[in-house]
C-alpha positions as CSV (number, residue, x, y, z in Angstrom):
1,X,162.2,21.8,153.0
2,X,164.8,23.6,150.3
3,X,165.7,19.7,149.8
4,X,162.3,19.3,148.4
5,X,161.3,22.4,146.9
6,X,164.6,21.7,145.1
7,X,163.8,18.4,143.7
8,X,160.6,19.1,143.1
9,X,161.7,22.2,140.6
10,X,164.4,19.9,139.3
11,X,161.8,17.2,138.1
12,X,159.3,20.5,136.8
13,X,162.7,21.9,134.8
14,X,163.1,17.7,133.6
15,X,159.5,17.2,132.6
16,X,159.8,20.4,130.8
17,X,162.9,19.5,128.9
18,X,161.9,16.2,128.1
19,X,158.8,17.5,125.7
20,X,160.3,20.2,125.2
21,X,162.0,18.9,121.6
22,X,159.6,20.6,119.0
23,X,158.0,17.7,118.2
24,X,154.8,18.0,119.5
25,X,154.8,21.5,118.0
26,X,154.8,19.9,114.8
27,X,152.1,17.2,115.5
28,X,149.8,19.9,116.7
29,X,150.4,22.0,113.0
30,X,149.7,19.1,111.5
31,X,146.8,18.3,113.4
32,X,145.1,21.8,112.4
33,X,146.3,21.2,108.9
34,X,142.7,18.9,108.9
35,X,141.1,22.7,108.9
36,X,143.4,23.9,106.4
37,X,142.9,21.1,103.6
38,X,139.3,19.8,105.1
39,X,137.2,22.5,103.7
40,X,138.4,21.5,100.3
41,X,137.7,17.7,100.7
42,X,134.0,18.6,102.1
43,X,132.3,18.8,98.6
44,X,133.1,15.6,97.5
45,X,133.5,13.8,100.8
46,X,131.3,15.4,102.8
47,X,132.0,16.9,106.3
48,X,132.2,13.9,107.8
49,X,134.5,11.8,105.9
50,X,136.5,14.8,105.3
51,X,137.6,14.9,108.6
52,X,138.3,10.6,109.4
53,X,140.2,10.6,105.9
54,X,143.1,12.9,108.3
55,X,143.1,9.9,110.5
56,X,145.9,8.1,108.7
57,X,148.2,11.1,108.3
58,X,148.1,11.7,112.3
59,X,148.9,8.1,112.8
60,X,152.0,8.2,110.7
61,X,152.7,11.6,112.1
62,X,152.4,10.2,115.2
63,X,154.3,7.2,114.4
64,X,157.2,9.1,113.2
65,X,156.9,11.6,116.4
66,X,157.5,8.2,118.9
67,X,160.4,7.5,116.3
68,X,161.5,10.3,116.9
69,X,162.3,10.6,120.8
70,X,163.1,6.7,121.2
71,X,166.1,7.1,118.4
72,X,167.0,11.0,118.4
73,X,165.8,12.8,121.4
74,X,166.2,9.8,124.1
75,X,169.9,8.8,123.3
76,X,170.8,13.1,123.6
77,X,169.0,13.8,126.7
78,X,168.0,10.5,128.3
79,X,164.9,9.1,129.7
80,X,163.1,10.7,133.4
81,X,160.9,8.5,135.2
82,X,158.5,11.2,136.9
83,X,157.4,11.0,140.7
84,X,153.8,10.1,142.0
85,X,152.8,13.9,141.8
86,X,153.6,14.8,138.3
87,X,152.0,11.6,137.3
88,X,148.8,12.5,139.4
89,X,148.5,16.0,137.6
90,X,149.1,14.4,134.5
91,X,145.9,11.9,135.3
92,X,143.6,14.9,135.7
93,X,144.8,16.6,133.0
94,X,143.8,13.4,131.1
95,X,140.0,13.6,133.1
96,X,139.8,17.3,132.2
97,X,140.5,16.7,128.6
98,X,137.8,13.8,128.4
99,X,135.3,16.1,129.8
100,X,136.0,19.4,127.6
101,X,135.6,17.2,124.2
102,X,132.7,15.4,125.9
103,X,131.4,18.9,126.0
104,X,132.7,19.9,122.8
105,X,131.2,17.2,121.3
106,X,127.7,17.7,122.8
107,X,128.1,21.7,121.9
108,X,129.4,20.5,118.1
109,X,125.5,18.7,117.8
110,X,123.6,21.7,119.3
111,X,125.2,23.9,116.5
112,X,124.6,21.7,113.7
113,X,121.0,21.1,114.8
114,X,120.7,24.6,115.0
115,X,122.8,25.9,111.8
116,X,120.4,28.1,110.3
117,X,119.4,30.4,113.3
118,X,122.7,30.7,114.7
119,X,124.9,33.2,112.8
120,X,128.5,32.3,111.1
121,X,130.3,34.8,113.8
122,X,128.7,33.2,116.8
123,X,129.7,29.9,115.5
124,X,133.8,31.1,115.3
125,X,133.0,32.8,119.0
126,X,132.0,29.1,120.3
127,X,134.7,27.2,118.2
128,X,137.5,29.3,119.6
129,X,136.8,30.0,122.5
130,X,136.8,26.2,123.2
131,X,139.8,26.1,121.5
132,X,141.4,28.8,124.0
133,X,140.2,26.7,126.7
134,X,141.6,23.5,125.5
135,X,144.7,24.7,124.8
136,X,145.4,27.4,128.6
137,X,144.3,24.1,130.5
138,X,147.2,21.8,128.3
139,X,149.4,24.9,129.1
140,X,148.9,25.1,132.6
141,X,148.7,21.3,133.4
142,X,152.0,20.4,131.3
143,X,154.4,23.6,132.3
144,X,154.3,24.0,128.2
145,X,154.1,28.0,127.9
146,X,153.8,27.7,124.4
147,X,150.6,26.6,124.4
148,X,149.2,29.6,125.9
149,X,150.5,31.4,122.4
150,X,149.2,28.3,120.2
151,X,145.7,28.7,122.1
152,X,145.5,32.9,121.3
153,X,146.4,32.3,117.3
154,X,143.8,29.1,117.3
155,X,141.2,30.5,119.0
156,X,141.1,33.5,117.2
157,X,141.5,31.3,113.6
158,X,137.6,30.7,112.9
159,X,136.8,34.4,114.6
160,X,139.3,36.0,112.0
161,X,138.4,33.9,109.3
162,X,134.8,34.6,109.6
163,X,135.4,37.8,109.8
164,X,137.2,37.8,106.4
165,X,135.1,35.2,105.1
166,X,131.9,37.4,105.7
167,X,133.7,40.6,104.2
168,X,134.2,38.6,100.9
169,X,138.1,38.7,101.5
170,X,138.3,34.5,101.7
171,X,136.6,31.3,100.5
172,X,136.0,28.6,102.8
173,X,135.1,30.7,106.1
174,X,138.6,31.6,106.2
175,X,139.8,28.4,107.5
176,X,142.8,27.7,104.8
177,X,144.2,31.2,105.4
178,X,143.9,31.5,109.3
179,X,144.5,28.0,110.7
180,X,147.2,27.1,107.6
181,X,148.9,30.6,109.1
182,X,148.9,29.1,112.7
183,X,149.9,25.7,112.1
184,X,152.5,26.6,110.1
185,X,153.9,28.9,113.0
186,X,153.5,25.9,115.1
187,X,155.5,23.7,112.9
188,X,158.5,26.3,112.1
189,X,158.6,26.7,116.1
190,X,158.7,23.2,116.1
191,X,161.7,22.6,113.4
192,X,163.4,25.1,114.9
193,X,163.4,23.9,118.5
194,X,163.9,20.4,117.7
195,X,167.1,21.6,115.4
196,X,168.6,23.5,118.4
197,X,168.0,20.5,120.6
198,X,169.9,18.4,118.5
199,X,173.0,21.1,118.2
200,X,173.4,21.4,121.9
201,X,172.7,18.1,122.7
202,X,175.1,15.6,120.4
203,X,175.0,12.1,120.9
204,X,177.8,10.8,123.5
205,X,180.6,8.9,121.8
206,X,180.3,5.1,123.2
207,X,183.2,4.9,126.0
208,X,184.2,8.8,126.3
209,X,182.3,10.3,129.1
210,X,179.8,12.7,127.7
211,X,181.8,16.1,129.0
212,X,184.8,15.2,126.8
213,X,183.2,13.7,123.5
């Protein structure tokens, strides 16, 4: 029984270190970057189209994230295959996420149909508390305690901002200032783990076993 409970912390602690690099810290700043730079694209492109045009820049954010762990972080702290459990939990975190955006999605065309009776603050109430949601479920399922913090300054992004927004203190329903605040906490984390990792973890010199290189 220790046998088990041991293996199955060591392949919790190996999960955890391999995405635990910073990266995806970084793709998630960028990701809300789309709230920080949107609002200034919607007069010309509409709300719509100010949105898909972020499309591109996630791919090659993306792009560069993969990149990333196949040529720096795999070579430092190698690859894990995980065992029929992790991968399980991963699948119904995948479910779970369908269904919240489903809902999100759904909740998103009820607002807008509804824009003029339903006031600015219960509109920042609603976006982050999905938000919160989203991101504690991501926390919990992926052992990624971060997440917990990256849901609290998100979810309280639109409240804040309408807050100043409606007190005449921002433009923009305070989008720029709040979420450009927590995305780029999320990407300085992420530099700054992902610099660490590549301190402690050199590369190993090819034919010098890795304790001695």
């Amino acid at each position: 029984m220790s046998q088990q409970i041991s293996l199955k912390e060591a392949e919790r602690k190996a999960f955890r270190t391999t995405y635990n690099d910073g990266l995806w810290d970084i793709f998630l700043g960028c990701f809300f970057l789309m709230f920080v730079i949107g609002p200034y694209l919607s007069p010309s492109l509409g709300d719509f189209w100010s949105s898909v045009v972020f499309l591109p820049f996630w791919a090659l954010v993306y792009l560069a994230i993969w990149l990333m762990r196949k040529y720096v972080v795999t070579p430092r702290i190698g690859k894990v295959k995980f065992g029929l459990a992790r991968k399980t939990k991963l699948a119904k975190f995948t479910v779970v996420m369908l269904v919240v955006n489903i809902v999100s999605l759904i909740l998103g065309f009820v607002v807008a149909l509804n824009f003029g009776s339903v006031p600015g603050q219960m509109f920042g109430i609603i976006f982050g508390m999905l938000l919160l949601m989203v991101f504690s479920m991501a926390a919990y399922s992926l052992d990624f305690s971060r997440l917990y913090i990256y849901g609290l300054l998100v979810g309280l992004s639109p409240m804040v901002g309408e807050w100043l927004w409606t007190h005449g203190y921002t433009t923009h329903h305070g989008f720029p200032i709040t979420f450009g605040a927590s995305a780029g906490i999320m990407i300085l984390v992420g530099v700054v783990v992902f610099i660490r990792l590549l301190h402690d973890n050199p590369v190993p010199t090819e034919g010098i076993p890795f304790g001695e290189a």
